[in-house]
KOLGU-183619 format. One record per residue: residue number from 0; residue in three letters; chain; x, y negated, z of N, C-alpha, C in turn. Coordinates in nm, 2 decimals. Example, Ala and Ser with C-alpha at 12.3 -4.5 7.8 and 13.67 -1.06 7.14 Angstrom:
// residues 2
i:0, aa:ALA, ch:A, n.px:1.32, n.py:0.57, n.pz:0.78, ca.px:1.23, ca.py:0.45, ca.pz:0.78, c.px:1.32, c.py:0.33, c.pz:0.78
i:1, aa:SER, ch:A, n.px:1.28, n.py:0.22, n.pz:0.71, ca.px:1.37, ca.py:0.11, ca.pz:0.71, c.px:1.29, c.py:0.00, c.pz:0.79
// end
This chain:
// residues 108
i:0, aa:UNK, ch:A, n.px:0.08, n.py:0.12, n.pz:0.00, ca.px:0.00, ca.py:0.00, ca.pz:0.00, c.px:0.09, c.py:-0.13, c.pz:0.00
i:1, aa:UNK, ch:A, n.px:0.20, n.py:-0.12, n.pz:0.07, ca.px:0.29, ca.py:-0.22, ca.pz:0.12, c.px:0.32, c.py:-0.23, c.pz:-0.05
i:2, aa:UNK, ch:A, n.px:0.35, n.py:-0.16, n.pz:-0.17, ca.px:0.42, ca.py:-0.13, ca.pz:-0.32, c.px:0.32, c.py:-0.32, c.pz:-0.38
i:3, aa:UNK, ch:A, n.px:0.18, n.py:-0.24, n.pz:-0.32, ca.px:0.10, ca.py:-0.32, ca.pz:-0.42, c.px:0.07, c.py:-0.50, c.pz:-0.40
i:4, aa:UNK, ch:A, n.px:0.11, n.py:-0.49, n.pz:-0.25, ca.px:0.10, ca.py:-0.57, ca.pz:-0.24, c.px:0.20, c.py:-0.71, c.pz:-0.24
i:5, aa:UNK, ch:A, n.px:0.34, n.py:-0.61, n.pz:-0.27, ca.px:0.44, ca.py:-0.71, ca.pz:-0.34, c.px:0.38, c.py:-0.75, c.pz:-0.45
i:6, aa:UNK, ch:A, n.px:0.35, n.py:-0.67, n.pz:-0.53, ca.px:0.37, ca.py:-0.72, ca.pz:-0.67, c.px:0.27, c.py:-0.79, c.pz:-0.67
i:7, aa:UNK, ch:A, n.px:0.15, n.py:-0.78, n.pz:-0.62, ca.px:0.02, ca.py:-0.91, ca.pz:-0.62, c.px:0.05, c.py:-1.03, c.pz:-0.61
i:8, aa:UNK, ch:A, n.px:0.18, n.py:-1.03, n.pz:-0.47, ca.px:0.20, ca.py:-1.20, ca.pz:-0.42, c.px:0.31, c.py:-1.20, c.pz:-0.56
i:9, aa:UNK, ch:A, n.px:0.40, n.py:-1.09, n.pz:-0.60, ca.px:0.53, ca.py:-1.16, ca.pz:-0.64, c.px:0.50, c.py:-1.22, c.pz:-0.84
i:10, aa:UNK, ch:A, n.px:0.37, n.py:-1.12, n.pz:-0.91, ca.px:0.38, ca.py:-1.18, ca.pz:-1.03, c.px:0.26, c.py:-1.32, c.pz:-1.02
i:11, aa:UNK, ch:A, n.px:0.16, n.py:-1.35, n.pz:-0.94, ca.px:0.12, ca.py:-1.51, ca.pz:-1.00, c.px:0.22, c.py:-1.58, c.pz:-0.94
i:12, aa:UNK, ch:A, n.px:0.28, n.py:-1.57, n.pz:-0.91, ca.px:0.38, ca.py:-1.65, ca.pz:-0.82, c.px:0.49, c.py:-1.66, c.pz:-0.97
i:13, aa:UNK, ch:A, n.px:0.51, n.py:-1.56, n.pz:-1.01, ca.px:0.62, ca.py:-1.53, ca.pz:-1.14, c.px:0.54, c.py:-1.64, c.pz:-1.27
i:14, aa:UNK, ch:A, n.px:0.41, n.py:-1.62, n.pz:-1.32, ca.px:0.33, ca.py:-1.66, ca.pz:-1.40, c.px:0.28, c.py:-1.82, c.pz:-1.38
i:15, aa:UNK, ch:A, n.px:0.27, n.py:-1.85, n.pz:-1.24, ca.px:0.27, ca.py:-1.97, ca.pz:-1.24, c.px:0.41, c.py:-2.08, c.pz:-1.27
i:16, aa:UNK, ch:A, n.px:0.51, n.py:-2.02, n.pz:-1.25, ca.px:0.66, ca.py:-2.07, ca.pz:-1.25, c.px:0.66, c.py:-2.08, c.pz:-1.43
i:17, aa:UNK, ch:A, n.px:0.60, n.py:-1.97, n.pz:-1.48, ca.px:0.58, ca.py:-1.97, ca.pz:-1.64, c.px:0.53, c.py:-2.10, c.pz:-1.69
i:18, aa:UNK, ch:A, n.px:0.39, n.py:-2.11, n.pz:-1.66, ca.px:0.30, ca.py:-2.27, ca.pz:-1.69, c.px:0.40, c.py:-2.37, c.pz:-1.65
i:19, aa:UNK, ch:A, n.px:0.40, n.py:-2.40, n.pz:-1.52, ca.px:0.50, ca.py:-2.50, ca.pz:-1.48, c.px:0.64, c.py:-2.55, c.pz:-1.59
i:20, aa:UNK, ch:A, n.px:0.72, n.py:-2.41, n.pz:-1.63, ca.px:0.80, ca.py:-2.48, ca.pz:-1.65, c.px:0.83, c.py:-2.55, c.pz:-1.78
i:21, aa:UNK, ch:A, n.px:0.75, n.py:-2.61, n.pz:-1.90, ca.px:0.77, ca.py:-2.67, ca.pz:-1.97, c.px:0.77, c.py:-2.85, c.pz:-1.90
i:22, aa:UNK, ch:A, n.px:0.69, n.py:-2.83, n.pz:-1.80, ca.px:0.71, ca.py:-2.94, ca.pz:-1.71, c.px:0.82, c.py:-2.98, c.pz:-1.67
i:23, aa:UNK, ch:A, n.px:0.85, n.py:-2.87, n.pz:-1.59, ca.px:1.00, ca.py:-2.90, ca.pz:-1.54, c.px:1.09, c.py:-2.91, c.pz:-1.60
i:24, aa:UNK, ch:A, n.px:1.10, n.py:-2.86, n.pz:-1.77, ca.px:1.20, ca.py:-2.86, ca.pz:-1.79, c.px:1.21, c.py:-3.02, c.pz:-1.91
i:25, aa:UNK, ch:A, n.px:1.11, n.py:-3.09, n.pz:-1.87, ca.px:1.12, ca.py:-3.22, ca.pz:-1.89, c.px:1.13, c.py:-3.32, c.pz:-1.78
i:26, aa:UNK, ch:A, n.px:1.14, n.py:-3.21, n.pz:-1.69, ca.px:1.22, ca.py:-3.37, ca.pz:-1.57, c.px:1.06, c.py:-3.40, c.pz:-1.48
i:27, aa:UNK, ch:A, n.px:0.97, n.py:-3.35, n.pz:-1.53, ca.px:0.83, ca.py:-3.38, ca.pz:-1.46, c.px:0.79, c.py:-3.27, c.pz:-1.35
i:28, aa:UNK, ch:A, n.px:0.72, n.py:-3.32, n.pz:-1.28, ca.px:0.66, ca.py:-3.24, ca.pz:-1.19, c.px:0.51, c.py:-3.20, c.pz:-1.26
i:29, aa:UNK, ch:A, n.px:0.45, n.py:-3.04, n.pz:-1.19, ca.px:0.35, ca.py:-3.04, ca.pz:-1.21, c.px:0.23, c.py:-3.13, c.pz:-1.15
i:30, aa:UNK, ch:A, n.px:0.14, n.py:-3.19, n.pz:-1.19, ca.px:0.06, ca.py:-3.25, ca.pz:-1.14, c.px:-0.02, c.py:-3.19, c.pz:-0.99
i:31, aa:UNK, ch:A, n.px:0.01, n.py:-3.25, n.pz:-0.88, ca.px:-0.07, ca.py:-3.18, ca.pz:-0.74, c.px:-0.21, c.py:-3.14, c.pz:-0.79
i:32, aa:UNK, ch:A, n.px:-0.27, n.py:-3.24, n.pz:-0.83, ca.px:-0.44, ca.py:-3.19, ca.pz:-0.88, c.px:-0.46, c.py:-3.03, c.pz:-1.02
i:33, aa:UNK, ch:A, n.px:-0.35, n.py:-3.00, n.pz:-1.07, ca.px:-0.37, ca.py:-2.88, ca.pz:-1.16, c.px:-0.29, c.py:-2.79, c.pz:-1.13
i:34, aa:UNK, ch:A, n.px:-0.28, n.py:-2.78, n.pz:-0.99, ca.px:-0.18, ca.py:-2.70, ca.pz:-0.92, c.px:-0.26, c.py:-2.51, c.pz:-0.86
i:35, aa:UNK, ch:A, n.px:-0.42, n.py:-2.60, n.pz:-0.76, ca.px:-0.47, ca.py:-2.46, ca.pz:-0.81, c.px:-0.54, c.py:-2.41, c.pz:-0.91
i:36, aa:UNK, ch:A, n.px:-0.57, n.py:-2.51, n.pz:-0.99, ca.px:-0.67, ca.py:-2.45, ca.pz:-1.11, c.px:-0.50, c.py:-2.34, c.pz:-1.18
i:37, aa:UNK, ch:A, n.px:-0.39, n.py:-2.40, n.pz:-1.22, ca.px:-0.27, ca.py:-2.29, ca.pz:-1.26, c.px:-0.28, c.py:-2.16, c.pz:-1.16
i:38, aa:UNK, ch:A, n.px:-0.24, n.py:-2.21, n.pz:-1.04, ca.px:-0.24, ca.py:-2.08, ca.pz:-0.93, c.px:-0.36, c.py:-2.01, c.pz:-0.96
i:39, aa:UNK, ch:A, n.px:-0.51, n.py:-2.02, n.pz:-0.95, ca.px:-0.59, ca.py:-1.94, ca.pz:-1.00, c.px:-0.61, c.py:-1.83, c.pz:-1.16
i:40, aa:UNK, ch:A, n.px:-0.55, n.py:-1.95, n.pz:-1.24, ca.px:-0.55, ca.py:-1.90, ca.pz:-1.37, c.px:-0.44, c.py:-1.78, c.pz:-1.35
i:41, aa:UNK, ch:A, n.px:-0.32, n.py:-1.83, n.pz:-1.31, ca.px:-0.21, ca.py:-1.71, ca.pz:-1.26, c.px:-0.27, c.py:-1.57, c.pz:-1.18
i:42, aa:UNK, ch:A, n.px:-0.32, n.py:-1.61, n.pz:-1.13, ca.px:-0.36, ca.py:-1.46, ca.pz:-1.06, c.px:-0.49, c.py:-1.41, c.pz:-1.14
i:43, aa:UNK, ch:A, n.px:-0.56, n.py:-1.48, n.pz:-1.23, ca.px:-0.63, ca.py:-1.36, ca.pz:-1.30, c.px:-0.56, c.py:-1.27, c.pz:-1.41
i:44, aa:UNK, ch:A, n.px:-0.48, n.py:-1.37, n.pz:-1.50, ca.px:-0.43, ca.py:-1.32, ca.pz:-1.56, c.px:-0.31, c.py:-1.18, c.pz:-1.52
i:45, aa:UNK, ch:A, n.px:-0.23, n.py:-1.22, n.pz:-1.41, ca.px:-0.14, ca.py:-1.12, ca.pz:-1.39, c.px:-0.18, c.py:-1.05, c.pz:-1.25
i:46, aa:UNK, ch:A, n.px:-0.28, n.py:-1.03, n.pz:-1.17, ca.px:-0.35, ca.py:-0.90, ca.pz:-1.14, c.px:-0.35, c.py:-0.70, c.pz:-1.12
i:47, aa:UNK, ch:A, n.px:-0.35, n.py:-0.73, n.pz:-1.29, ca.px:-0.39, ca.py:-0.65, ca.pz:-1.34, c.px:-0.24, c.py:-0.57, c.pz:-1.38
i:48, aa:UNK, ch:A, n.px:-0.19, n.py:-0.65, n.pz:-1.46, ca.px:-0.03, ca.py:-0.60, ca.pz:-1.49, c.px:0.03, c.py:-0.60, c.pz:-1.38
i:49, aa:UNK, ch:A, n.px:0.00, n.py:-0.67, n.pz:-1.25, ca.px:0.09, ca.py:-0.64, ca.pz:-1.10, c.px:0.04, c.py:-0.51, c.pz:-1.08
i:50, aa:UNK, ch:A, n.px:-0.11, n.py:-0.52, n.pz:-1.08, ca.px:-0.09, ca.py:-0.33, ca.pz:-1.01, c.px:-0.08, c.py:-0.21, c.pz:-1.12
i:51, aa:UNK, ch:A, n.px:-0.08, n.py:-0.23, n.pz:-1.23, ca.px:0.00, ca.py:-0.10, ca.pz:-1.34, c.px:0.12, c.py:-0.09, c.pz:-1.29
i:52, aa:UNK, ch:A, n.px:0.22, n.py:-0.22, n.pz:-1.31, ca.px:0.34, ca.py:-0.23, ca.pz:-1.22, c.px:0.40, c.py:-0.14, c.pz:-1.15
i:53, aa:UNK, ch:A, n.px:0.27, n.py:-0.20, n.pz:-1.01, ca.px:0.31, ca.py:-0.11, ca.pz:-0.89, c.px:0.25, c.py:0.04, c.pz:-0.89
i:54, aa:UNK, ch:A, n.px:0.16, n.py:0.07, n.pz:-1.01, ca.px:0.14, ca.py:0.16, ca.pz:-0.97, c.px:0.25, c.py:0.28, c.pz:-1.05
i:55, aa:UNK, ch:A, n.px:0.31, n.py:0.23, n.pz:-1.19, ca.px:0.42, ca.py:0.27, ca.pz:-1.27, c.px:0.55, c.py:0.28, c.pz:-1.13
i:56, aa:UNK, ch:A, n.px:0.57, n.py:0.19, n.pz:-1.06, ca.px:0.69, ca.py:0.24, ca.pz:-0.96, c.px:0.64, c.py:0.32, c.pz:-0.86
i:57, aa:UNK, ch:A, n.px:0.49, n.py:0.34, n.pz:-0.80, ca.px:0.46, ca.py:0.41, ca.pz:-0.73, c.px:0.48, c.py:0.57, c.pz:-0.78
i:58, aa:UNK, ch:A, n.px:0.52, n.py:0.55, n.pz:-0.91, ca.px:0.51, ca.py:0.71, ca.pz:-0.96, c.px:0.65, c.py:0.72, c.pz:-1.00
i:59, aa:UNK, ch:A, n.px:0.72, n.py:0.65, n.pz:-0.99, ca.px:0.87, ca.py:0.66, ca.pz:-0.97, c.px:0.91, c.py:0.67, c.pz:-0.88
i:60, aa:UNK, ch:A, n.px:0.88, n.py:0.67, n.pz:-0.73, ca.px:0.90, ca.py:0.67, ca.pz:-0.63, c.px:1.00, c.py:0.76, c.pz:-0.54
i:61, aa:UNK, ch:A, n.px:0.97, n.py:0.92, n.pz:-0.65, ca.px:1.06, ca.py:1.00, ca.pz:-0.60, c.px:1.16, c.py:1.01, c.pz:-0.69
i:62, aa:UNK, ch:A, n.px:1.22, n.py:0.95, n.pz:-0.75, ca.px:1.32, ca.py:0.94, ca.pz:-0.85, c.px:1.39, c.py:0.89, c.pz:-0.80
i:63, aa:UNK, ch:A, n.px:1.60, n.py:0.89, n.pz:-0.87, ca.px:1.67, ca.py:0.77, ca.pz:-0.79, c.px:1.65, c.py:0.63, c.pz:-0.79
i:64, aa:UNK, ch:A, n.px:1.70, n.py:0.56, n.pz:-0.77, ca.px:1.69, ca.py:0.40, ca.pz:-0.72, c.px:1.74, c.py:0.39, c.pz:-0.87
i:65, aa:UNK, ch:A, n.px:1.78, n.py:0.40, n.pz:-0.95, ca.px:1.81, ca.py:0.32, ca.pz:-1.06, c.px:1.75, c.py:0.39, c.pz:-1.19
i:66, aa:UNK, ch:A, n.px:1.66, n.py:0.50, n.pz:-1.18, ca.px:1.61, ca.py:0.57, ca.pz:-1.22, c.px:1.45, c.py:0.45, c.pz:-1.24
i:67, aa:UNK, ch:A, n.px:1.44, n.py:0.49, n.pz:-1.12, ca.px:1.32, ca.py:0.36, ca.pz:-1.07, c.px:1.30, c.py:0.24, c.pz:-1.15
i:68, aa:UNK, ch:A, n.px:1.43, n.py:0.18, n.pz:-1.10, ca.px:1.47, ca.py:-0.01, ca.pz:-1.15, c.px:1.43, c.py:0.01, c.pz:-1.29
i:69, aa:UNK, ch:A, n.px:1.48, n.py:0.13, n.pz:-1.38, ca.px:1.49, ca.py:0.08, ca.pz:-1.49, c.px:1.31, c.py:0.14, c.pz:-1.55
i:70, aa:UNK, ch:A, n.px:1.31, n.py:0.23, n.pz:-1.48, ca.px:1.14, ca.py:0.29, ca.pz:-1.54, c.px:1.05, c.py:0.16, c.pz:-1.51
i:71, aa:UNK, ch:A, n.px:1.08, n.py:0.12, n.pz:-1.40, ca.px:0.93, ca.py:0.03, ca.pz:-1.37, c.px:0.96, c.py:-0.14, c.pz:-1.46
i:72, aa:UNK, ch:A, n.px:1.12, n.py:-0.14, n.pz:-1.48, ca.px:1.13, ca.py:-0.27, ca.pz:-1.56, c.px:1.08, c.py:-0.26, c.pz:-1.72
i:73, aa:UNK, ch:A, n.px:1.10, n.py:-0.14, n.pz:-1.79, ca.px:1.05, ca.py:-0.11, ca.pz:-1.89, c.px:0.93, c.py:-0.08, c.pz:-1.91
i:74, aa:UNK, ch:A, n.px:0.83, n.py:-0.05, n.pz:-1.80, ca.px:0.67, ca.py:-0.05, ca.pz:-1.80, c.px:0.62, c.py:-0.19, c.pz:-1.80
i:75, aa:UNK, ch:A, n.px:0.67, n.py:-0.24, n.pz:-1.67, ca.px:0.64, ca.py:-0.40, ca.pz:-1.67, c.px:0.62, c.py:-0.47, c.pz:-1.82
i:76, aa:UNK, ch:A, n.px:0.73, n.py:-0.47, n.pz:-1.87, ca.px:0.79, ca.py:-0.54, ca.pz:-2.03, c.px:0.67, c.py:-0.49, c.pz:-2.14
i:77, aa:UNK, ch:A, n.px:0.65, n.py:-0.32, n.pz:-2.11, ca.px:0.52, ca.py:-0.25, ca.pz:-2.19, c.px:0.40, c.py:-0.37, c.pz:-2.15
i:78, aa:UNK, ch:A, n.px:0.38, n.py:-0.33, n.pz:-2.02, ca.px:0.27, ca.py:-0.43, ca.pz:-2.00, c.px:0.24, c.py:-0.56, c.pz:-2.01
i:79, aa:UNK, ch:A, n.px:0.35, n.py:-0.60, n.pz:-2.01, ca.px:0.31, ca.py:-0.75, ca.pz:-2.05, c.px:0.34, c.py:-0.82, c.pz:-2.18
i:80, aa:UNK, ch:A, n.px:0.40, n.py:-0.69, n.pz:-2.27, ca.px:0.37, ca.py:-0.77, ca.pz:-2.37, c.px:0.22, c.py:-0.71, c.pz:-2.45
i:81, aa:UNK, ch:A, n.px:0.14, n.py:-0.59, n.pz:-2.38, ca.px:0.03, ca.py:-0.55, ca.pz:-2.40, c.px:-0.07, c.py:-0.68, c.pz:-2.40
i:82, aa:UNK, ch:A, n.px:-0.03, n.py:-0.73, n.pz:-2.24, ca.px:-0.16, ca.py:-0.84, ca.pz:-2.17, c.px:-0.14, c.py:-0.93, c.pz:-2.28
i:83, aa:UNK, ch:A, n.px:-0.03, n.py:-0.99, n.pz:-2.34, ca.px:0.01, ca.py:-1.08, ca.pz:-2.43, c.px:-0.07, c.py:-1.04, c.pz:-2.57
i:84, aa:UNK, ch:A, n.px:-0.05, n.py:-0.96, n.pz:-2.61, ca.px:-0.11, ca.py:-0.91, ca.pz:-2.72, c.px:-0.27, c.py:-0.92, c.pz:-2.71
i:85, aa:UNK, ch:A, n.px:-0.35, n.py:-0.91, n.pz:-2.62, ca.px:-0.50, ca.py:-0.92, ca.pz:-2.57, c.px:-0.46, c.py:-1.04, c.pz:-2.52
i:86, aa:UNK, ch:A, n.px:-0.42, n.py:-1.12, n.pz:-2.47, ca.px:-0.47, ca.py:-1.27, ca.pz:-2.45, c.px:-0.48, c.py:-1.35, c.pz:-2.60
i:87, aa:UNK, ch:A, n.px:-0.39, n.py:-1.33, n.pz:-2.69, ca.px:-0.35, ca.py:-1.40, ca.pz:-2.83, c.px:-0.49, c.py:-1.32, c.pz:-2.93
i:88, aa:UNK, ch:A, n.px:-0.50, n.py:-1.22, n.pz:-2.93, ca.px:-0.58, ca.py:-1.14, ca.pz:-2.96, c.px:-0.53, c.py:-1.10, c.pz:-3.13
i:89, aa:UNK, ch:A, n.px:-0.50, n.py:-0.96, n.pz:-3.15, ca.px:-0.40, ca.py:-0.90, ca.pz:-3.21, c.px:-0.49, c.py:-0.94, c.pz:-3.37
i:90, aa:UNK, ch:A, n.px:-0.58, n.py:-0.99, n.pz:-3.40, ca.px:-0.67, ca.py:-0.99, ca.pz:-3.49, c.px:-0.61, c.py:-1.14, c.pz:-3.58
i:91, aa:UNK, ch:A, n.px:-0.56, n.py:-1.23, n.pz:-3.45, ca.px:-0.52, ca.py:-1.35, ca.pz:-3.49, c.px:-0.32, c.py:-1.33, c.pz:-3.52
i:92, aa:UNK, ch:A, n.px:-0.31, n.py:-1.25, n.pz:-3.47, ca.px:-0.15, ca.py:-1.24, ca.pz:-3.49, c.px:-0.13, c.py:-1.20, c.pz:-3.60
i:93, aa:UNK, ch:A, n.px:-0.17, n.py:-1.14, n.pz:-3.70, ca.px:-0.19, ca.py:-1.09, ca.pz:-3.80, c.px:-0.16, c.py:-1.18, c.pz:-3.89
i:94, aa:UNK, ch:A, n.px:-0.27, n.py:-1.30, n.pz:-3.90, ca.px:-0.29, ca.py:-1.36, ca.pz:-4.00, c.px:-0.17, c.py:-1.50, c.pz:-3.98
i:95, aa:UNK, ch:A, n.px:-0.11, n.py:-1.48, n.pz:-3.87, ca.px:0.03, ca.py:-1.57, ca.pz:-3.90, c.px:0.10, c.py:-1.51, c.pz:-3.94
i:96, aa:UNK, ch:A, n.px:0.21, n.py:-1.60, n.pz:-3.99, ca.px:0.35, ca.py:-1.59, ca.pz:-4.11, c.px:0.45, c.py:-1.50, c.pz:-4.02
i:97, aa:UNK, ch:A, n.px:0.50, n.py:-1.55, n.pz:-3.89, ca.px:0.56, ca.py:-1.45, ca.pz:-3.79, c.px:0.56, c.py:-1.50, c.pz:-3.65
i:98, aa:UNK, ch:A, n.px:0.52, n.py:-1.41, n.pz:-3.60, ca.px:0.54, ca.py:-1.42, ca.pz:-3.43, c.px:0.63, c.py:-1.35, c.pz:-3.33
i:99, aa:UNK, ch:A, n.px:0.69, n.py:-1.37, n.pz:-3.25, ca.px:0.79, ca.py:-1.34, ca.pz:-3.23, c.px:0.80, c.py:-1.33, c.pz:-3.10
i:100, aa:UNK, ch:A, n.px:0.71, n.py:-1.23, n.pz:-3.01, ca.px:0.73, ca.py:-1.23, ca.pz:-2.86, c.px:0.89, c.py:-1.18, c.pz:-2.83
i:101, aa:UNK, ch:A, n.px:0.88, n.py:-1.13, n.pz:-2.72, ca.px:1.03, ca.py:-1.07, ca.pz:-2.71, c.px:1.11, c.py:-0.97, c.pz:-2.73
i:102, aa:UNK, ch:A, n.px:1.02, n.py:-0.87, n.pz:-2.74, ca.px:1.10, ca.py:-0.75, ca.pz:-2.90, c.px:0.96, c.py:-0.73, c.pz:-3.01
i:103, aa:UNK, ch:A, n.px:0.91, n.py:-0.79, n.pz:-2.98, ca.px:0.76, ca.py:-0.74, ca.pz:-3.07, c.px:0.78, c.py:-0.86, c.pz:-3.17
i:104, aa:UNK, ch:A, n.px:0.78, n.py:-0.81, n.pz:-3.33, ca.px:0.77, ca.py:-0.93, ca.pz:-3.48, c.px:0.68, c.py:-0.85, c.pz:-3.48
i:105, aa:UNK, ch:A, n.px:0.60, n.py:-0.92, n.pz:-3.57, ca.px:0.50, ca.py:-0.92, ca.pz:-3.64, c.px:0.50, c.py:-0.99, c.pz:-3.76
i:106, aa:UNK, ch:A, n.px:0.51, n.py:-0.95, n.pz:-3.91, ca.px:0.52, ca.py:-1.03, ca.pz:-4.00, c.px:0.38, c.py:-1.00, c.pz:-4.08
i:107, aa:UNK, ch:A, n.px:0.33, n.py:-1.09, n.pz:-4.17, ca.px:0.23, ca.py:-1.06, ca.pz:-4.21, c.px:0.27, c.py:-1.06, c.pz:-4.39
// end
């Protein structure tokens, strides 16, 4: 139980640092007033890929420790670039020239 409940606090916490940092990386702060509507939007979206996550390392569990690191980093990466693919919605990826998540092209 203790598995799941890292990953709940640890990915909106990850996802909101996401939104934020085009802000940040213009020298701005995020606005206080769009701070929990982000925190909210972050926890619905990553939820769901926190507990595949945890539940992908929960089934690594009895494996070694680096055995583990690297199963549950490569499911994570599965899963989020799945969630990504359903957020954009794979119908619209298509009909652009090229998209280019982080190992996933798409050329059309």
């Amino acid at each position: 139980m203790k598995r799941f409940a890292i990953f709940s606090v640890l990915f909106p916490v990850l996802v909101f640092l996401v939104f934020a940092a085009p802000h940040m990386a213009r020298g701005e702060f995020v606005p206080i007033v769009a701070v929990p509507a982000l925190l909210n939007f972050a926890f619905f979206l990553s939820i769901v890929p926190a507990w595949l996550t945890a539940l992908a390392d929960w089934a690594l569990s009895r494996t070694p420790m680096y055995v583990r690191l690297v199963g549950t980093t490569v499911a994570g990466a599965v899963i989020a670039e799945l969630a990504a693919l359903l957020i954009y919605d794979l119908s619209d990826l298509l009909g652009s020239e090229l998209i280019n998540f982080s190992a996933l092209t798409i050329r059309s």
